[in-house]
Backbone bond lengths (Angstrom), bond angles and torsions (degrees), N, CA, C in turn:
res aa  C-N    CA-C-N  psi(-1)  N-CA   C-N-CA  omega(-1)  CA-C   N-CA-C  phi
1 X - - - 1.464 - - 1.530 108.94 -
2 X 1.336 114.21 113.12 1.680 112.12 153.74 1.632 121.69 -5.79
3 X 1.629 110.81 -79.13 1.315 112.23 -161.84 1.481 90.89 -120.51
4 X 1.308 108.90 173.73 1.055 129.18 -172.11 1.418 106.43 -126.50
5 X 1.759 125.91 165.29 1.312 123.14 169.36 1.682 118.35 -63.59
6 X 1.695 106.99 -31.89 1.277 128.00 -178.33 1.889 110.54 -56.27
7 X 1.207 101.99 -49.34 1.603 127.27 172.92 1.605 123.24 -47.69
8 X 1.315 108.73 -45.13 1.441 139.26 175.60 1.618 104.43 -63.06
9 X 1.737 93.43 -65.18 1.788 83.38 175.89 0.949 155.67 -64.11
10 X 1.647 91.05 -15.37 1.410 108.19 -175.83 1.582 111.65 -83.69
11 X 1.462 91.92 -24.36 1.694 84.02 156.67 1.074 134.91 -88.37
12 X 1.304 114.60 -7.63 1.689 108.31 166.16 1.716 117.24 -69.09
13 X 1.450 113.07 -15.70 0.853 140.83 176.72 1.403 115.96 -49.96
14 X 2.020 108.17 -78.39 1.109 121.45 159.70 1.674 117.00 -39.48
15 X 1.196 125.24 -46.37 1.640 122.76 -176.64 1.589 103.88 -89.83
16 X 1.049 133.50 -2.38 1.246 116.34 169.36 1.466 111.41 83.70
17 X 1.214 117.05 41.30 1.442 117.61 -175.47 2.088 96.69 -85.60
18 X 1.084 103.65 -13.49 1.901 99.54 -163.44 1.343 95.11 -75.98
19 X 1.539 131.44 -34.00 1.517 128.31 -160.67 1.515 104.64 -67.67
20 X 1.578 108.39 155.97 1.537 90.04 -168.33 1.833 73.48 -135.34
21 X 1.584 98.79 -140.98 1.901 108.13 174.99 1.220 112.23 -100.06
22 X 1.297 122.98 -173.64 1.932 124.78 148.11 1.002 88.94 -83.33
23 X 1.559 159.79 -53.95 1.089 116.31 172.24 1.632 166.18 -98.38
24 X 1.209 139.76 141.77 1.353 116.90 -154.99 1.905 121.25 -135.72
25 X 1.311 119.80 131.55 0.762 115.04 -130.83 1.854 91.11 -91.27
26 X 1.349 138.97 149.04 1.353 137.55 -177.40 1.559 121.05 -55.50
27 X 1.375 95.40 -1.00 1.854 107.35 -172.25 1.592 92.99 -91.08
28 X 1.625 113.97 -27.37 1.399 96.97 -164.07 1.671 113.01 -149.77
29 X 2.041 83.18 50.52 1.526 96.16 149.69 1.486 137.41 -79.27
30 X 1.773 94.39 -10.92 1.442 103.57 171.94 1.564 141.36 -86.52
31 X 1.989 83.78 17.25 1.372 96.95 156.93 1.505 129.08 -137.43
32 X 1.656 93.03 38.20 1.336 107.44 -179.21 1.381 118.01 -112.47
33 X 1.271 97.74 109.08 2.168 104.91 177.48 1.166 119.60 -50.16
34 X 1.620 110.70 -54.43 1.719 111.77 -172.98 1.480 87.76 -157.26
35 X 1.795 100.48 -177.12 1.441 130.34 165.80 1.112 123.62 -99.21
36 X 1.059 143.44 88.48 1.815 121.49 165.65 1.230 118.47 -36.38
37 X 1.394 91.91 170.09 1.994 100.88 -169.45 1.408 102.04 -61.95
38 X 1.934 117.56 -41.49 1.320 133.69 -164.03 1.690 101.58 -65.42
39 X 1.628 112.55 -11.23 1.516 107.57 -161.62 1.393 134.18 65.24
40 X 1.389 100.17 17.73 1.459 114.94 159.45 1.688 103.88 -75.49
41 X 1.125 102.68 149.52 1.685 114.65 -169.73 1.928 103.96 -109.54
42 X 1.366 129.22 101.37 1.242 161.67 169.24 1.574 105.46 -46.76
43 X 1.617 122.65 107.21 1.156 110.54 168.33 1.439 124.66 -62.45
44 X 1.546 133.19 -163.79 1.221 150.02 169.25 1.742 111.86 -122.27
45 X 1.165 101.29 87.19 1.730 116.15 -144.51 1.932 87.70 -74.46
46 X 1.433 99.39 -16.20 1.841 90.78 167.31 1.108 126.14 -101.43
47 X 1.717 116.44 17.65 1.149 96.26 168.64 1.819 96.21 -125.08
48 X 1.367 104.21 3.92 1.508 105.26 158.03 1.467 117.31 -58.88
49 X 1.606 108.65 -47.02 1.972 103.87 176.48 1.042 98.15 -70.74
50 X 0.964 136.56 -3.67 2.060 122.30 -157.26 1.919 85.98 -75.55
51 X 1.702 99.76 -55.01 1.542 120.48 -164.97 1.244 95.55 -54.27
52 X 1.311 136.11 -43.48 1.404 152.13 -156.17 1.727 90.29 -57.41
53 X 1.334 107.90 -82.08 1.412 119.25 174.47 1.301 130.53 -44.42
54 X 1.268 126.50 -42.41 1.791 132.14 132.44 1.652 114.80 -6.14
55 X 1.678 89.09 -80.05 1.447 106.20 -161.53 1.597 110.16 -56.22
56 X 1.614 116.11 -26.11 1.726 124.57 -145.56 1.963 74.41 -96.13
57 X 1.178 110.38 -22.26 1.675 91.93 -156.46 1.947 82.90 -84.60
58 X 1.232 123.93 -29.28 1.588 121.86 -153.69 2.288 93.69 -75.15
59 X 0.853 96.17 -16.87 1.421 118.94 -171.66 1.840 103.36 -83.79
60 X 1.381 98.16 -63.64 1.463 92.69 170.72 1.572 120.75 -49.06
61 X 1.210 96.63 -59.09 1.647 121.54 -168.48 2.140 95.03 -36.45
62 X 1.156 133.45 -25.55 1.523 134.56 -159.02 1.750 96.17 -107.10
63 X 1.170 94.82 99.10 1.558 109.32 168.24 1.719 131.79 -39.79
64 X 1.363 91.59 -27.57 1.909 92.42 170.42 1.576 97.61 -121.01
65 X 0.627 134.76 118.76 1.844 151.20 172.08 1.476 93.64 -57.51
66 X 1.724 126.56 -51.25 1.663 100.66 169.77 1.382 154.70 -75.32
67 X 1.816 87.64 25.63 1.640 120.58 163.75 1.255 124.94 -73.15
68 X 1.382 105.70 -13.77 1.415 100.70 -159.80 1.741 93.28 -114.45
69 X 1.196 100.69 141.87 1.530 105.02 174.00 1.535 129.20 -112.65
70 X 1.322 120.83 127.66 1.842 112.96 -159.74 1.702 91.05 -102.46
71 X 1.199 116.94 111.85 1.673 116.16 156.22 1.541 134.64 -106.26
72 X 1.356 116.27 119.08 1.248 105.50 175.29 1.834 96.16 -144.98
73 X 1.735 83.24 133.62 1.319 93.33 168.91 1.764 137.96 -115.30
74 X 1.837 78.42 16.08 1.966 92.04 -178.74 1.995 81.20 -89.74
75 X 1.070 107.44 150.52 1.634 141.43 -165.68 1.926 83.25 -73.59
76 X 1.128 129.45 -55.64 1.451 124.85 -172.40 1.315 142.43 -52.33
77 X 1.978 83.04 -19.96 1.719 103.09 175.27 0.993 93.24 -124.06
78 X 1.505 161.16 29.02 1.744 153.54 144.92 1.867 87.83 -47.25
79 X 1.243 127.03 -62.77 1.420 115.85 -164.79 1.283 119.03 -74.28
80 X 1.520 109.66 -26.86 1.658 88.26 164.55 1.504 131.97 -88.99
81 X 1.523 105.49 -16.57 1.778 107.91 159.40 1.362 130.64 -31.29
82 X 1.661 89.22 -55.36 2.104 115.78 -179.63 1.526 93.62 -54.43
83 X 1.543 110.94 -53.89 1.578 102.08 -152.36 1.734 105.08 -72.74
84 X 1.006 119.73 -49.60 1.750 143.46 167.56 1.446 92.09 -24.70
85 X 1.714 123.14 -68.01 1.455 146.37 -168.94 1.689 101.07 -53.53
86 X 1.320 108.31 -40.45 1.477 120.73 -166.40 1.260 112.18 -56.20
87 X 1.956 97.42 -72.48 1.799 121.06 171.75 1.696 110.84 -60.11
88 X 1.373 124.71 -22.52 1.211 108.81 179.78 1.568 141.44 -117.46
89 X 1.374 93.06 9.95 1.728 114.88 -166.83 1.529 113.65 73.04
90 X 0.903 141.39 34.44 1.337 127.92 -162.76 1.280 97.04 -111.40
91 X 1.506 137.12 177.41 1.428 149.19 159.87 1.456 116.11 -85.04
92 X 1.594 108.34 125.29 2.074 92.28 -164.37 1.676 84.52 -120.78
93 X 1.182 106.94 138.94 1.440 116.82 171.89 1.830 92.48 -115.36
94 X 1.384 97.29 107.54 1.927 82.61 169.37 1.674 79.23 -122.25
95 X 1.516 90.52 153.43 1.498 116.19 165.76 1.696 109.12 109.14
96 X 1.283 120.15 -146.26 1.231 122.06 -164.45 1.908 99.28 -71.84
97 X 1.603 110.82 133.16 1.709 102.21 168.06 1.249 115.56 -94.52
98 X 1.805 111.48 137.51 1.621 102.84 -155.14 1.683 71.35 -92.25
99 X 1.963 103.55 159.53 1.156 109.71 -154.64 1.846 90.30 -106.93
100 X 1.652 106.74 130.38 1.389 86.33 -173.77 1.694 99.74 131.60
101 X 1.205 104.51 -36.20 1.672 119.62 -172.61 2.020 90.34 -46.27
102 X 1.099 133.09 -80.04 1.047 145.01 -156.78 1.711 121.54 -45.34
103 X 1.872 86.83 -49.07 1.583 115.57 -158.11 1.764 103.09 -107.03
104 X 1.098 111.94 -13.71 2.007 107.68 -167.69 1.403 99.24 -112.83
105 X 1.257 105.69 109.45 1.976 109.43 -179.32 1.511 91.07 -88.33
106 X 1.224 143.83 27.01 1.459 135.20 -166.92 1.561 104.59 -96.19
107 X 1.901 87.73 -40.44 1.570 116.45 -166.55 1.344 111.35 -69.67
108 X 1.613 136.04 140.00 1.281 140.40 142.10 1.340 121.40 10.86
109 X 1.330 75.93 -71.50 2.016 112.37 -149.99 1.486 93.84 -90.84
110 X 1.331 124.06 24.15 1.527 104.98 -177.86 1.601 98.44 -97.24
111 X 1.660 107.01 156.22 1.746 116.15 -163.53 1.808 83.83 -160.50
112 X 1.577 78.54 144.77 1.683 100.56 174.25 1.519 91.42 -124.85
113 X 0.901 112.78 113.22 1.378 144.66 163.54 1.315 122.69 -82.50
114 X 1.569 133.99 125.69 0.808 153.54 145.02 1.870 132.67 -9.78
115 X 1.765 85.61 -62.20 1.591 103.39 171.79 1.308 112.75 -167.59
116 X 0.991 138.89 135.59 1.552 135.63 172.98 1.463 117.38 -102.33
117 X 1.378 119.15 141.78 0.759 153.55 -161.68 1.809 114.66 -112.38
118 X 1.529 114.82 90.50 1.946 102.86 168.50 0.941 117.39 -145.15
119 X 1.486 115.53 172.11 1.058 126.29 -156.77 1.879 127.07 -96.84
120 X 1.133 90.72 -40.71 1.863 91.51 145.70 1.782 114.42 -152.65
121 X 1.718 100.53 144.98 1.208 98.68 -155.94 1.847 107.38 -81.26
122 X 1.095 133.53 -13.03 1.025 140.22 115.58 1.752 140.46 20.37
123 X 1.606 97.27 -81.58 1.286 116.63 179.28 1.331 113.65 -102.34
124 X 1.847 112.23 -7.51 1.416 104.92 161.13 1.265 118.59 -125.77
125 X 1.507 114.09 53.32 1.269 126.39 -167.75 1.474 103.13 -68.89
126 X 1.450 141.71 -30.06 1.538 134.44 174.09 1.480 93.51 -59.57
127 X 1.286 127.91 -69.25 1.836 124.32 -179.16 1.491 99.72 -19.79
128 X 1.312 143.38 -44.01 1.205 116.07 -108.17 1.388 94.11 -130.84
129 X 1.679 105.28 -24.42 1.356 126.33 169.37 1.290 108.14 -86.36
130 X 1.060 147.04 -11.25 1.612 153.80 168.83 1.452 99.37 -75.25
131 X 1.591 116.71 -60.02 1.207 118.32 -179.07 1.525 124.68 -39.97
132 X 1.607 100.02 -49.76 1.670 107.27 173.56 1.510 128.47 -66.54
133 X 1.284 106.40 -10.87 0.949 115.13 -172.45 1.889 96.63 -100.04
134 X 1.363 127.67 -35.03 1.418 100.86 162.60 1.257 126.67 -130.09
135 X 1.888 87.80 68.47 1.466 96.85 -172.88 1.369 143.88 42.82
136 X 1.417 109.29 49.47 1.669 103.88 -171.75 1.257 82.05 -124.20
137 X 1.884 105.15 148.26 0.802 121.29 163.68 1.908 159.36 -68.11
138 X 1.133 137.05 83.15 1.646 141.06 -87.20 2.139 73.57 -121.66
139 X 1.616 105.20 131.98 1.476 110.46 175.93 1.723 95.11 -142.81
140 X 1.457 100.68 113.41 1.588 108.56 -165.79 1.646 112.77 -141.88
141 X 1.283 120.08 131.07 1.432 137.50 134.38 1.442 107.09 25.44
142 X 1.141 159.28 93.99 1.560 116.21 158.80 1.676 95.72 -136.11
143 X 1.136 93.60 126.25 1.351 99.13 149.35 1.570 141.09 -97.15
144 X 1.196 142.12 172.44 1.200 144.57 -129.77 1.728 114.69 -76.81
145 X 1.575 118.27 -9.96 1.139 130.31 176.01 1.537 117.17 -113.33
146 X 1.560 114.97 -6.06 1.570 125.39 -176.41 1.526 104.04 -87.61
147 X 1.332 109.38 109.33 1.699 124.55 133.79 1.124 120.38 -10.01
148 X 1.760 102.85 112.80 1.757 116.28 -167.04 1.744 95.85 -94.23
149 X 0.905 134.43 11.96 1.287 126.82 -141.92 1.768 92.95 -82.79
150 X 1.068 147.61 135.04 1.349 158.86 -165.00 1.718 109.45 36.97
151 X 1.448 103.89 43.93 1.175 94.94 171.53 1.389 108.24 -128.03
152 X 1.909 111.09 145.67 1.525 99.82 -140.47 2.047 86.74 -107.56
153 X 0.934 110.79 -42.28 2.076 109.37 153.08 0.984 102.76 -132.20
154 X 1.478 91.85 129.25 1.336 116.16 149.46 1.570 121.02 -90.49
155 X 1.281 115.58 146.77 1.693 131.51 -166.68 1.535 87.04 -122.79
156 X 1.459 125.64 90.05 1.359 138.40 157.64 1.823 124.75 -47.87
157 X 0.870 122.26 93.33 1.648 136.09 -161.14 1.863 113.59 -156.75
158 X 1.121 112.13 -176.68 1.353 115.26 -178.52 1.362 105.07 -122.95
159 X 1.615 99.48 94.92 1.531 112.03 171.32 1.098 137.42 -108.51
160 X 2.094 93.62 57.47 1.559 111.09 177.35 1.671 101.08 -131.00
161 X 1.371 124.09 12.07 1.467 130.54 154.78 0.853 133.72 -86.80
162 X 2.064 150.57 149.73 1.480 125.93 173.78 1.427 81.34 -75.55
163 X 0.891 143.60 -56.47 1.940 123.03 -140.90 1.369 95.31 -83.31
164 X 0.951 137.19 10.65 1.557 119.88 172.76 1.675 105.70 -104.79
165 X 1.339 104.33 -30.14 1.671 102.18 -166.62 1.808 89.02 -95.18
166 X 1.226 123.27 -17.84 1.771 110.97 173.89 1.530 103.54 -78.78
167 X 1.396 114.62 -42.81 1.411 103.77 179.67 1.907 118.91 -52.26
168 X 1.428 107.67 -63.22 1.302 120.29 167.55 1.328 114.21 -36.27
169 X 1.249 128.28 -53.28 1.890 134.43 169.48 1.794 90.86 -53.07
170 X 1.200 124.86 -75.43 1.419 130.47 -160.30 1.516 108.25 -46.09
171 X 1.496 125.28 -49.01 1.357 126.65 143.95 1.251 133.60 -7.66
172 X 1.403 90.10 -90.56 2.070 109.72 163.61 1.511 104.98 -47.60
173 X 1.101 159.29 -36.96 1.046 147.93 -161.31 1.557 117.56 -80.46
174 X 1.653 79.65 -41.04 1.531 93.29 -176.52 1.492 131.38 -71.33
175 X 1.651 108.83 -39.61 1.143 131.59 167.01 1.569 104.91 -73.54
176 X 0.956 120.86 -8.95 1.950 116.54 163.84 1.810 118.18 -67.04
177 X 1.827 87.23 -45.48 1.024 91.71 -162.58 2.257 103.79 -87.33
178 X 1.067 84.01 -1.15 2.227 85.14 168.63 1.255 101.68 -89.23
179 X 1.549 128.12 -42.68 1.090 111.78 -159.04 2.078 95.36 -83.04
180 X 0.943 136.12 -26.95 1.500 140.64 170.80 1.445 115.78 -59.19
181 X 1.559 112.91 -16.69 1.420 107.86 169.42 1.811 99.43 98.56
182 X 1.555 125.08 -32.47 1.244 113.09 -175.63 1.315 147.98 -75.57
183 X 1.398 91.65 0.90 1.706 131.13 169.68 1.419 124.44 -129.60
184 X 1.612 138.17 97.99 1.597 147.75 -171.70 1.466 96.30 -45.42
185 X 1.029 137.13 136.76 1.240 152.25 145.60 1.912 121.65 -46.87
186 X 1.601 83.62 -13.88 1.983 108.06 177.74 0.891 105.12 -85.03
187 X 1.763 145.73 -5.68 1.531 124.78 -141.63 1.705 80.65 -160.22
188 X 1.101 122.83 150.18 1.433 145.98 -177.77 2.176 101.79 -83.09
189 X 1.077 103.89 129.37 1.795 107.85 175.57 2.020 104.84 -74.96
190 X 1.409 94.92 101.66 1.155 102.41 173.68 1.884 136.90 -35.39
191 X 1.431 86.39 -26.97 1.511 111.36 -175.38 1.964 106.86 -53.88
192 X 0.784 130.69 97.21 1.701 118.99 158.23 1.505 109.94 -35.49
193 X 1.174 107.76 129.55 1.986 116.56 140.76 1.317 132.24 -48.49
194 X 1.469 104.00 -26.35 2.003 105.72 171.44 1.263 103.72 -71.77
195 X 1.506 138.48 -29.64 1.510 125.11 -178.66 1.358 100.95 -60.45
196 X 1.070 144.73 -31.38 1.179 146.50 -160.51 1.482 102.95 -86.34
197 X 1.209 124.56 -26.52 1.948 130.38 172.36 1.084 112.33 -49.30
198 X 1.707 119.86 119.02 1.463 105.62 173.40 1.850 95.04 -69.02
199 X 1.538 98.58 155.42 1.618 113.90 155.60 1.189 98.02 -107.38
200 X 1.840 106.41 166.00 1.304 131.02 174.49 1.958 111.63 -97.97
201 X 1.412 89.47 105.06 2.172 78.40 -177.88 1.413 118.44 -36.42
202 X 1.105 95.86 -27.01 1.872 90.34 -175.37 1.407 119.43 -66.11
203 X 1.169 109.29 -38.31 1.664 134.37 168.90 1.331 115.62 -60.69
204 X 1.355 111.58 -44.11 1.925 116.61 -170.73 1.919 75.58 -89.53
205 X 0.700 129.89 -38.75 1.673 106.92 -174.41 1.402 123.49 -75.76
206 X 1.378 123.47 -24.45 1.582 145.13 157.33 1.697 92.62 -64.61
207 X 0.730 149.27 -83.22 1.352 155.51 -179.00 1.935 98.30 -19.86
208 X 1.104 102.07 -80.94 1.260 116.75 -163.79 2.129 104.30 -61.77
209 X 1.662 106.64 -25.06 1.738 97.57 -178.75 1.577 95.16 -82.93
210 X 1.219 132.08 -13.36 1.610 124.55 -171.07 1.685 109.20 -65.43
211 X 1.545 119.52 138.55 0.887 116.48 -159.79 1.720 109.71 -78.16
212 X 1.353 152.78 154.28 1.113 142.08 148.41 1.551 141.03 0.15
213 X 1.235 149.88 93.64 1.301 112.17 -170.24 1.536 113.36 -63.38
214 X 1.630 105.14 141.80 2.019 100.16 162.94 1.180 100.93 -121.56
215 X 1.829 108.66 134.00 1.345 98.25 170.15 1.444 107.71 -66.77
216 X 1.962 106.65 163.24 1.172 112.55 -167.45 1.758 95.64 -112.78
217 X 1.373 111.55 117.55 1.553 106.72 173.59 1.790 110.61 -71.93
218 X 1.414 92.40 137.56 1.263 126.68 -174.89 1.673 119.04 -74.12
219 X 1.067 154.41 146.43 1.685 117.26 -170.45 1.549 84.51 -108.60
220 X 1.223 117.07 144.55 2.010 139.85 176.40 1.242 88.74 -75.35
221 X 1.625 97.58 136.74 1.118 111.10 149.80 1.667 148.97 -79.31
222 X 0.959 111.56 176.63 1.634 103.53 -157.78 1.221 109.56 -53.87
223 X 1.523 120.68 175.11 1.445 112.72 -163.67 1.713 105.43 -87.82
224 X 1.060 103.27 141.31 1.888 107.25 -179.24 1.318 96.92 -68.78
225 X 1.279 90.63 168.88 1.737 114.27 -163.97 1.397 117.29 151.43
226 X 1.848 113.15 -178.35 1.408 115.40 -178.87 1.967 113.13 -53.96
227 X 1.027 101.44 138.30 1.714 107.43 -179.29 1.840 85.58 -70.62
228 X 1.212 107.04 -44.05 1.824 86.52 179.22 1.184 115.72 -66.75
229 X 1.108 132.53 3.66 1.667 101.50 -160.09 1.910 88.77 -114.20
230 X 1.283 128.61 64.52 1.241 149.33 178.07 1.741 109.19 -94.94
231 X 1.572 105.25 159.15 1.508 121.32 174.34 1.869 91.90 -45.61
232 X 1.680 90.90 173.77 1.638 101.03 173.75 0.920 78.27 -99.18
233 X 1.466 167.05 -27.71 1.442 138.83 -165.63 1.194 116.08 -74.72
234 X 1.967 118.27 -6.78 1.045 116.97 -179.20 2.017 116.87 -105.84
235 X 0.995 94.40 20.80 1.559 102.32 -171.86 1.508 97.58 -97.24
236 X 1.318 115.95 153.56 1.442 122.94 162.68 1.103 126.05 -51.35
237 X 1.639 117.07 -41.38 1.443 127.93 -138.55 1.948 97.18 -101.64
238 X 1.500 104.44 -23.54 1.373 122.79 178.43 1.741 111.28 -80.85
239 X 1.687 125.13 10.98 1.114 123.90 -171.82 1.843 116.41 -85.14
240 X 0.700 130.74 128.60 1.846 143.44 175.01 1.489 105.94 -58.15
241 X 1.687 110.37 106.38 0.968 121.52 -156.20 1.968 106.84 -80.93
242 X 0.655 143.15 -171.39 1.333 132.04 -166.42 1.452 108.86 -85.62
243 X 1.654 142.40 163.16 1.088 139.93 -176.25 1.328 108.01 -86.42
244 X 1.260 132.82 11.60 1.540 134.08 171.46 1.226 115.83 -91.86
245 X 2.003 110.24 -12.33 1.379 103.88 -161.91 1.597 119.66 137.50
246 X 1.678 121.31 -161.49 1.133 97.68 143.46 1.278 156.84 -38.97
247 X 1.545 144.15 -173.28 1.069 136.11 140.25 1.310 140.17 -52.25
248 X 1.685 92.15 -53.03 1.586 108.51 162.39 1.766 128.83 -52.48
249 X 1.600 110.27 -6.81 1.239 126.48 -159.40 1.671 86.81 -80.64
250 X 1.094 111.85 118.08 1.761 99.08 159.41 1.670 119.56 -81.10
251 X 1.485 118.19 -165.82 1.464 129.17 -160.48 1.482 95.65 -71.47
252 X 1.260 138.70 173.77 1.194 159.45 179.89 2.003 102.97 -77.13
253 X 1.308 113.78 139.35 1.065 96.92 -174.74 1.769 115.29 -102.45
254 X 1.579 88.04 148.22 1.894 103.71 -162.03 1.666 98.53 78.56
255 X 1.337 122.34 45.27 1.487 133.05 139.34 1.334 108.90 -76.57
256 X 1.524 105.89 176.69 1.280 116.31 -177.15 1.605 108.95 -80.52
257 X 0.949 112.87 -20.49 1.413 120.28 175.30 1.851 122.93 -68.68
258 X 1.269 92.91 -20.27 1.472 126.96 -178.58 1.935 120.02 -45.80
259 X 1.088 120.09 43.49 1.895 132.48 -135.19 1.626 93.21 -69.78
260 X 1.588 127.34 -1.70 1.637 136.03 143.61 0.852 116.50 -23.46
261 X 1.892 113.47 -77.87 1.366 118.29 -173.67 1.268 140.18 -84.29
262 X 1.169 100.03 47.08 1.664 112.95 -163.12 1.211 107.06 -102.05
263 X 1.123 156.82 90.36 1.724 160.43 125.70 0.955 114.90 39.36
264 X 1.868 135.51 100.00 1.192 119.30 175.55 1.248 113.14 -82.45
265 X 1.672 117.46 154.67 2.179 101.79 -172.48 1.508 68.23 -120.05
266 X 1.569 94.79 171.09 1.759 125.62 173.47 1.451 115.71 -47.26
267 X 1.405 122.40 -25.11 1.407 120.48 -171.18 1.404 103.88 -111.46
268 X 1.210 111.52 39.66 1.646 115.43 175.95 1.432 108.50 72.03
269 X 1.402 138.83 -116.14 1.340 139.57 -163.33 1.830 102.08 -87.71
């Protein structure tokens, strides 16, 4: 096998999928390992893949992949929905949920869906209440303070980070695509986890106005060679002897140099 369960965690690790809140709700102490001193509440990062594998098989199990609908309306997971939506056929609604999608056959945009798919139950509490209302089956995000209330698995993680909720999408995607046959379980999924990072436009647009680097040429120095074979202005023996004369000539007398005319005061110097 490619990866291992060991492999997985350790990347939830790196992204911070274990951190949970201070607070936590009694539905989902049964996926809490410990407390920190700070009273932040510590997931159980093995029974987060356990859900992982749950969720990837409830996904397989639906014969048209554009049954299933991915919603997220926190800004951090809009990019990994699309990408998730991309690798797996599914329908990704990221961004605002128009309210009504589920329950108003009047509307356009209305879809009966299979199963939905979000990202915190929380911030897509209209999803989730539509859902209950026509019975579809709801597989969501939750971390340690989110409301289980019509939710049919929960996947216990911290789904208030981009790298924790792209990793978790990158997961699910991946394990969709072993258990579907379209990826060997022998060979590693080429795809990176950073595609899955939301960016901030402001950032990819600062990025993109910065100018090029150019290297800046340096000017070489002079050409090596004998230290003698220099200008005459650079020889000792070629130096401009002072305007008094020789060397041996001392300063002019009653110069400033002159340590004669110096003023003795009462206290010696």
């Amino acid at each position: 096998m490619a990866t291992t369960k060991e492999e997985d965690v350790q990347m939830m690790l790196v992204c911070k999928t274990h951190l949970g809140t201070r607070n936590c709700d009694y539905r989902m102490k049964r996926y809490v390992f410990r407390r920190t001193v700070d009273g932040i509440h510590i997931i159980h990062l093995g029974k987060t893949w356990e859900k992982l594998m749950v969720a990837a098989r409830i996904i397989v199990a639906i014969e048209n992949p554009a049954d299933i609908i991915v919603a997220s309306q926190r800004p951090y997971g809009s990019r990994a929905v699309l990408k998730f939506s991309q690798y797996t056929g599914a329908n990704a609604m990221a961004g605002r949920w128009m309210p009504g999608t589920l329950t108003n056959q009047i509307t356009q945009k209305y879809l009966e869906p299979r199963l939905l798919i979000i990202t915190d139950p929380r911030t897509d509490q209209q999803a989730v209440k539509e859902a209950s209302y026509a019975s579809i089956p709801v597989v969501a995000l939750c971390d340690t303070d989110s409301p289980l209330e019509h939710i049919d698995v929960a996947i216990p993680a911290n789904n208030k980070g981009k790298e924790s909720i792209a990793l978790l999408y990158w997961l699910l995607a991946r394990e969709v695509q072993y258990l579907r046959g379209t990826l060997p379980r022998s060979q590693q999924w080429e795809v990176m986890v950073d595609s899955f990072f939301w960016r901030d436009p402001e950032e990819v647009d600062r990025q993109e106005d910065e100018p090029p680097y150019v290297p800046v040429d340096v000017p070489k120095p002079a050409a090596e060679g004998d230290w003698d074979t220099g200008a005459a202005a650079d020889t000792w023996d070629a130096a401009v002897a002072p305007t008094g004369g020789a060397w041996e000539a001392g300063p002019a007398a009653g110069g400033t140099d002159d340590w004669s005319g110096v003023v003795q005061t009462e206290g010696g110097w």
